[in-house]
Structure formats: C-alpha cells, structure tokens
C-alpha positions as CSV (number, residue, x, y, z in Angstrom):
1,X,-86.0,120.5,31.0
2,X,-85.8,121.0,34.4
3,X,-82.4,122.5,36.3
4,X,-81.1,119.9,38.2
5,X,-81.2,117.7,34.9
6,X,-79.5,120.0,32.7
7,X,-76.9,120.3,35.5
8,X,-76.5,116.5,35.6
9,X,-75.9,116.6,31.5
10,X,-73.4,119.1,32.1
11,X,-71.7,117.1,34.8
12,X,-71.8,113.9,32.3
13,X,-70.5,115.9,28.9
14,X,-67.8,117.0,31.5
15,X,-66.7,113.6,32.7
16,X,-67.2,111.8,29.2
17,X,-64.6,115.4,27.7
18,X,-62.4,114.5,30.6
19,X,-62.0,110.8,30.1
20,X,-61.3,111.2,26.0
21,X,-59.1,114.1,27.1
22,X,-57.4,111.2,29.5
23,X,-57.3,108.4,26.8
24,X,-56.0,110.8,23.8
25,X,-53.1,111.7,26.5
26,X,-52.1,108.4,27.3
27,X,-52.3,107.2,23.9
28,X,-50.3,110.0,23.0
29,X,-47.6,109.6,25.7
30,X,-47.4,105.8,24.4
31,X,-46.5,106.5,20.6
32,X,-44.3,109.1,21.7
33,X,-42.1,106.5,23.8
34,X,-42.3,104.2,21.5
35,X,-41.4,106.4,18.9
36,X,-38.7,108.3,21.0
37,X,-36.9,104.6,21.6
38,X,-37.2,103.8,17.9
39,X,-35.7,106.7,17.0
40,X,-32.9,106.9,19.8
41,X,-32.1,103.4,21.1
42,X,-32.4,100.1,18.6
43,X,-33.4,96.8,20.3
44,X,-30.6,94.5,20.9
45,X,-29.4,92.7,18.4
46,X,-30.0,88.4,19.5
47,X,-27.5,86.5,20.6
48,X,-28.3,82.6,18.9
49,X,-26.3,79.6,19.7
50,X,-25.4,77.7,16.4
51,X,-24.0,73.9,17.3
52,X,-22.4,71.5,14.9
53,X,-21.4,75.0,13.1
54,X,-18.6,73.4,12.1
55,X,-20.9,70.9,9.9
56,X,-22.4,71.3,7.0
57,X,-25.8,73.1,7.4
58,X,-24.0,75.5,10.1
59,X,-21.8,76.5,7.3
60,X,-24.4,77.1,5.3
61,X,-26.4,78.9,7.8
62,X,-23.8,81.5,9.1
63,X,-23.2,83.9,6.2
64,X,-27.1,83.8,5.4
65,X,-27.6,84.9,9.3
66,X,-24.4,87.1,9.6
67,X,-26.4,90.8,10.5
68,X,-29.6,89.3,11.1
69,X,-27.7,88.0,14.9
70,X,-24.8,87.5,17.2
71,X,-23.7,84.3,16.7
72,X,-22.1,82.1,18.9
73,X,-20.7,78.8,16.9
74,X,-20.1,75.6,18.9
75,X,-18.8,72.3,17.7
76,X,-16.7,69.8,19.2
77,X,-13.9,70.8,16.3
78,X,-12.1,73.9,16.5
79,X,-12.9,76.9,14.2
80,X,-10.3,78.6,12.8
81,X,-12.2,81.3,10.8
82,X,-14.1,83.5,12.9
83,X,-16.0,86.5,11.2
84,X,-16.7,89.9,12.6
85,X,-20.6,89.3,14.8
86,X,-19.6,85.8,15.9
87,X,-17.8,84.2,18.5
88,X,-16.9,80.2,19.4
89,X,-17.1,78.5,22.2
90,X,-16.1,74.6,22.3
91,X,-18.4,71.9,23.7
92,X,-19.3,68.2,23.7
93,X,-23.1,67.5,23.6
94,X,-22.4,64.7,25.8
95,X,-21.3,66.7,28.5
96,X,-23.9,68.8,30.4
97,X,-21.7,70.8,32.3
98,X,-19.9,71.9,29.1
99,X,-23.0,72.3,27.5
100,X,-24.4,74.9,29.9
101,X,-21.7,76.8,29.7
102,X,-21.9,77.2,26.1
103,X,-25.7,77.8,26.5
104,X,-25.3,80.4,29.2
105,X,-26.5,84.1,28.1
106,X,-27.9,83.4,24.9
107,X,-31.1,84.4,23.5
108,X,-32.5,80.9,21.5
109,X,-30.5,77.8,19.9
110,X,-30.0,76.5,16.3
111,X,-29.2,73.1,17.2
112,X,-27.3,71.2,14.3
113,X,-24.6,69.1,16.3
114,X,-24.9,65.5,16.9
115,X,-23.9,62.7,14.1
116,X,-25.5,63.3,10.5
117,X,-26.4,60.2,9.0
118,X,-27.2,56.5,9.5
119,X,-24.6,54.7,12.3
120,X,-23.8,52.3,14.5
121,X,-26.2,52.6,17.8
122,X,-23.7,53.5,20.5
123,X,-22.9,56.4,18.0
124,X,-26.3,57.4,17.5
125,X,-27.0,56.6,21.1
126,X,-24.6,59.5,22.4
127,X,-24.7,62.2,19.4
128,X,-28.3,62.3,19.1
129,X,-30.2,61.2,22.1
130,X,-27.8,62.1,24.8
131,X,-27.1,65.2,22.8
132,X,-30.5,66.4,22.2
133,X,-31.2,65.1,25.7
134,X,-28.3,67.7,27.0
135,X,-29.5,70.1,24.8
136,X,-32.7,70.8,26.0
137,X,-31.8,70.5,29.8
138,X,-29.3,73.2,29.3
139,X,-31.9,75.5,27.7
140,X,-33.9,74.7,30.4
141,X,-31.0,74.8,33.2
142,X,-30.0,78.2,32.0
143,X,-33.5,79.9,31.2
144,X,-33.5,79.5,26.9
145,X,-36.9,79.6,26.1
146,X,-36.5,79.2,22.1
147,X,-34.7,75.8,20.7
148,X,-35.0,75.4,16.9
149,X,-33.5,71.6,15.7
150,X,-32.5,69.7,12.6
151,X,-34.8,66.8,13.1
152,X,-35.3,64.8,9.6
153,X,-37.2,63.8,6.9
154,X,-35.7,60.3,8.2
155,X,-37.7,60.5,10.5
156,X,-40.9,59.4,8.2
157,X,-38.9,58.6,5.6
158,X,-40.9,54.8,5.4
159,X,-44.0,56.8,3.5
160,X,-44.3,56.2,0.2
161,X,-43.3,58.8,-2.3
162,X,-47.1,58.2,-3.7
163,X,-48.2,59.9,-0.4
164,X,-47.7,63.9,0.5
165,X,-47.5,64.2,4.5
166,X,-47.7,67.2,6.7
167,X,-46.4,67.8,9.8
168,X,-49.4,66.0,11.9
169,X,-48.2,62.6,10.8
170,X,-47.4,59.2,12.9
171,X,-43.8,59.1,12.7
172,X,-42.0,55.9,10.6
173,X,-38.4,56.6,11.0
174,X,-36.0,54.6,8.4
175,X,-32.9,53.9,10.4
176,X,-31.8,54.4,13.4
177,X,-30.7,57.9,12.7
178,X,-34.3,58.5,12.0
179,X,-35.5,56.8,15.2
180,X,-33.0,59.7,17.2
181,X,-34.6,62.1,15.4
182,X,-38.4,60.7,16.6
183,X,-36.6,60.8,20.2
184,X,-35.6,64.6,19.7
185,X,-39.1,65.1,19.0
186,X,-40.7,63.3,21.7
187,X,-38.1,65.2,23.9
188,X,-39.2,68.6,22.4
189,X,-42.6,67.9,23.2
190,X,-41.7,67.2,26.4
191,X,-39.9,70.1,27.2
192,X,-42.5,72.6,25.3
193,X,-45.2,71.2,28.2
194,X,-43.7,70.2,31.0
195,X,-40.9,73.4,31.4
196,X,-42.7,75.8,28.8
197,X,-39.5,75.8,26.1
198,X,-40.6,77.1,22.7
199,X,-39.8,74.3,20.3
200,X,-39.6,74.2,16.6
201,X,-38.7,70.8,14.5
202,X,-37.4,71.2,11.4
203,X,-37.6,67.7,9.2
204,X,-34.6,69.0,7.4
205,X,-34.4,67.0,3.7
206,X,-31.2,68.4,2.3
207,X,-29.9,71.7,2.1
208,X,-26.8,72.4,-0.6
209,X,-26.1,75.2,-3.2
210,X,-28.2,72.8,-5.8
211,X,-30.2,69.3,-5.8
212,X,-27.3,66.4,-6.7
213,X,-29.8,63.7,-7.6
214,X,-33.6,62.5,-8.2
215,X,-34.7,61.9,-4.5
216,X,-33.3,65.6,-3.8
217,X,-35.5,67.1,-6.2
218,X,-38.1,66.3,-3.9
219,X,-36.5,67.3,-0.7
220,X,-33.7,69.9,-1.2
221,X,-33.7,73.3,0.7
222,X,-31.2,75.9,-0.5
223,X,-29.7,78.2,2.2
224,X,-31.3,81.2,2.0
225,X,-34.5,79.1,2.0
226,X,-33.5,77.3,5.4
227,X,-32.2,80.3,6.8
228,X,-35.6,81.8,6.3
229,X,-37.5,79.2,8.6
230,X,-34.7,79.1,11.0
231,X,-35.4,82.8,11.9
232,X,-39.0,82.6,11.3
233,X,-38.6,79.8,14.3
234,X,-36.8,81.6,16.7
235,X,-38.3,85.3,16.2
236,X,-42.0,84.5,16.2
237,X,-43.8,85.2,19.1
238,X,-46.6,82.7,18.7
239,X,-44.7,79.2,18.3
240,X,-45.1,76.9,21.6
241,X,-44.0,73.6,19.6
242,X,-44.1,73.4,15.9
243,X,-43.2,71.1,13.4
244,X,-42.0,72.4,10.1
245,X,-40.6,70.7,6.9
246,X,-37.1,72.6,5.5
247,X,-37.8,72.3,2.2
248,X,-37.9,74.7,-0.8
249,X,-40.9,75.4,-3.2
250,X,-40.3,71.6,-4.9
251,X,-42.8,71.0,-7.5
252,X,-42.1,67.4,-6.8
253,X,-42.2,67.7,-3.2
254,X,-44.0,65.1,-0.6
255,X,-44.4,67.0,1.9
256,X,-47.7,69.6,2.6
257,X,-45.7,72.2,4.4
258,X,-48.7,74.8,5.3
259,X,-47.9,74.4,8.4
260,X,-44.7,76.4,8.2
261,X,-46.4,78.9,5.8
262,X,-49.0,80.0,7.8
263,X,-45.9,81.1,10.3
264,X,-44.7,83.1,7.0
265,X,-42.5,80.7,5.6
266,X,-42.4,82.2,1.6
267,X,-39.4,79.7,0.0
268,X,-37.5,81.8,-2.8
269,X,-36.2,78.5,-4.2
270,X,-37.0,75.6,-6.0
271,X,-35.3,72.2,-7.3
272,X,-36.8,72.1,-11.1
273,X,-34.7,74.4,-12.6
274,X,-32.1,71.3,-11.8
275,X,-34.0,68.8,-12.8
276,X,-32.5,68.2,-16.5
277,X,-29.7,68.4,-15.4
278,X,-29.7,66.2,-12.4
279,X,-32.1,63.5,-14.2
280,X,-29.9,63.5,-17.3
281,X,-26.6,62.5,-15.3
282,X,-28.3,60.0,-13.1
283,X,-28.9,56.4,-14.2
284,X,-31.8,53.9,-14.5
285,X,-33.0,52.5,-11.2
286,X,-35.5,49.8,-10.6
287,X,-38.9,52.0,-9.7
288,X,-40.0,48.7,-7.7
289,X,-36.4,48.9,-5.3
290,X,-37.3,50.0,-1.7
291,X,-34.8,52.6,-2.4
292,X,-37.3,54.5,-5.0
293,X,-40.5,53.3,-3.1
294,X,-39.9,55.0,0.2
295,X,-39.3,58.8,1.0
296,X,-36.4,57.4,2.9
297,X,-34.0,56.1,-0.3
298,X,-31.2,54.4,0.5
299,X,-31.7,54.4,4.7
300,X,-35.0,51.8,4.1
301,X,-32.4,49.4,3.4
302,X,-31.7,46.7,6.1
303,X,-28.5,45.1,6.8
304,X,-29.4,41.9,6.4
305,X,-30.1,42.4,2.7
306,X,-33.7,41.7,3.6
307,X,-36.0,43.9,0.8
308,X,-39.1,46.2,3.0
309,X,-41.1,46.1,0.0
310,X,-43.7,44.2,0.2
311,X,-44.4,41.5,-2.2
C-alpha cells in the first residue's frame, strides 16, 4: 500500500472518529436538556374550556378531569361551587363576542353547551347551530386549535338496532336535535380543512353513574369511560378530525368503535352487569314499535303520530 493511500485512510478514520465523536455529543447534550427540564421544570399544566358545565355531562366530567387540567367552566347559569384548579366564566353561545372572551387563552374546548334533547326548531336553531357555529369561530378567532364536542348517537339514530355502524357512516339523524348535531359535524369538518382546527366528534349515547333502561344498555358511557376519550381527544398529537363513539365496553353495543381504539381508547366499563336489573324493572314493549326498531328510540317518533316503520 502505497503512502499517499495510507495517508488518505488515515485522513478518512479521522473524519468518520470526528463525526461519531460530533453525533454522540449532540445526542448527549439533547437527553441531558431534556432530562435537566424533566427533572427541574414540569410542562404546564392545560388550560381546557368546559361549556354547558353546568349540565349534566360537564358535571360528570369535572371531578373525573380535576388534576388532569385547569378548568375553566362556562354556562349560561351561574355556578356557585367552584373547586380548587377551576375557574368560571359566564357566556351565551349565541353571542360571539361573549364567546371569545370566554375562549380567549385556553389551550382546547370540551364543548357540552347548547340544548340537550329533542325541541322546537327556533330552540334548536340558536343552541345548537348558532352555538356550535359560534363555537368554532371563536376557536378560530382566538387561535384554539383543539375542539372536542358532544355530537350524538341521534345523529344516526334511524339505523336499525340489527346493524353495528362505525364512525364512516352516512348520517340519518332522528329529530331535529339529531339534524344539529349532523350540522356540528359538517361544521367541524369545515373548520378542520379550511382553518386547520383539530376536531374530534364524539356521538355521545348516554353517560350516567349506571344504564336506566334497555336502549341504554346498548349505548351508555360511564364517567370515567367518557372522561377517558375526552382527554385522549384533546391530548393526542395525531387527530386532524375524528369521529369517535362515547360509549363503554357494551356487549350489546351497535356501534364498531375501533376507530376510537386505535387512538387508545381502553373503556373500563360496561352496561351488563346492569342488565338484570334494568331488564327485570322494565316492561313489555312491542319489538315491531319504531321505538325498539331504530337506534334512535323514542326521537324516530313523528308528531303527527305517523309510524316510520315500514309496513
């Protein structure tokens, strides 16, 4: 081997030493920063808006997120009770102005405001398309990337309960509570691609301490379960716009809710530990009613007495 190439390996062994000697330093450096903030500064805790935290689910939700992060409740009623890690702020989902103030500094939105069930249209029209309307504008007016939302199982709640439906489904809302919720939907999607938000829909069936009749069985959620996608849906970093059933580990669920697992939803809960009990204190009903046909119950039913079953 001639001279010059032996001085060329030399130069090459030297440059390769040099540039692992580099790496190993930066790479060392790096763990040690991340290690030294670890150790010596904790990231932030969140600050999530809750609305309608005055309702039902938001009562539900705030012990089971209480330490998890700061919460600012919001309702168009007062609350009295305010526990240490939370704050309120009052605010009218019709009113944007309002709505951006109460939006202003936080971190992502659990949005459970607007009217609950099955209403006349002009209440419908204001609580929950208005409202949802307002609701994403002020995320997007004050720089919010993450809104989580209570759609509804109402929203496709004209399948049958012979079918199981994931979240890829043509929506077939029951009422017109469950056309709102197709709206907020429609609007999330929207917002997701036109302004970049990070939207999650959660068809909500019913969340309580314990199913209260036969229909629940299939749908309930129990806190901790719901609480569990809510902060799966505002802390992952991979969610652009999602759709995600809240519903416990049902056996006699209708809804294929892999979606939501492969996010690492694991449900701790499930209705048939309730089910003697619940099916024991609940009457005979005619299996052919639209009530029992339809995923929807009792919101398939049409004013008009007219029966959407089919003959």
């Amino acid at each position: 081997m001639g001279p010059q190439i032996e001085t060329n390996i030399q130069q090459i062994s030297f440059l390769s030493f040099r540039a692992i000697a580099c790496a190993l330093l930066v790479a060392h450096n790096k763990y040690f920063l991340i290690y030294t903030y670890a150790k010596g500064k904790a990231a932030p805790m969140k600050t999530i808006l809750i609305t309608g935290a005055a309702g039902g689910i938001g009562t539900y939700l705030r012990p089971e997120l209480k330490g998890k992060y700061s919460l600012r409740l919001s309702d168009c009623k007062i609350i009295n009770t305010i526990d240490k890690g939370e704050s309120f702020m009052k605010a009218d989902l019709t009113d944007l102005n309002s709505l951006c103030a109460t939006v202003e500094g936080v971190d992502g939105i659990l949005h459970y405001g607007g009217c609950a069930g099955e209403a006349p249209w002009e209440t419908i029209l204001d609580a929950n398309i208005i409202g949802i309307r307002n609701i994403f504008e002020a995320a997007r007016i004050c720089g919010v990337k993450r809104v989580v939302w209570a759609s509804s199982n109402h929203a496709v709640g004209f399948y049958r309960r012979n079918e199981t439906i994931d979240h890829t489904v043509y929506p077939k809302p029951d009422s017109r509570y469950g056309v709102s919720k197709v709206f907020g939907e429609a609007m999330g999607s929207f917002y997701a691609d036109r302004y970049g938000l990070e939207v999650v829909n959660l068809r909500i069936g019913n969340v309580s301490v314990k199913p209260a009749d036969r229909r629940r069985l299939s749908i309930w959620v129990s806190p901790r379960d719901l609480a569990q996608l809510c902060t799966i849906a505002l802390d992952h970093p991979d969610i652009q716009f999602e759709t995600f059933y809240g519903v416990s580990n049902n056996a006699r669920s209708w809804y294929d809710n892999r979606n939501a697992e492969a996010y690492g939803y694991r449900p701790q809960d499930q209705s048939e530990p309730h089910a003697e009990a619940v099916l024991n204190k609940e009457p005979n009903t005619d299996p052919n009613s639209a009530e029992e046909v339809y995923q929807g119950g009792t919101f398939v039913l049409s004013e008009v007495g007219r029966n959407p079953v089919p003959s």
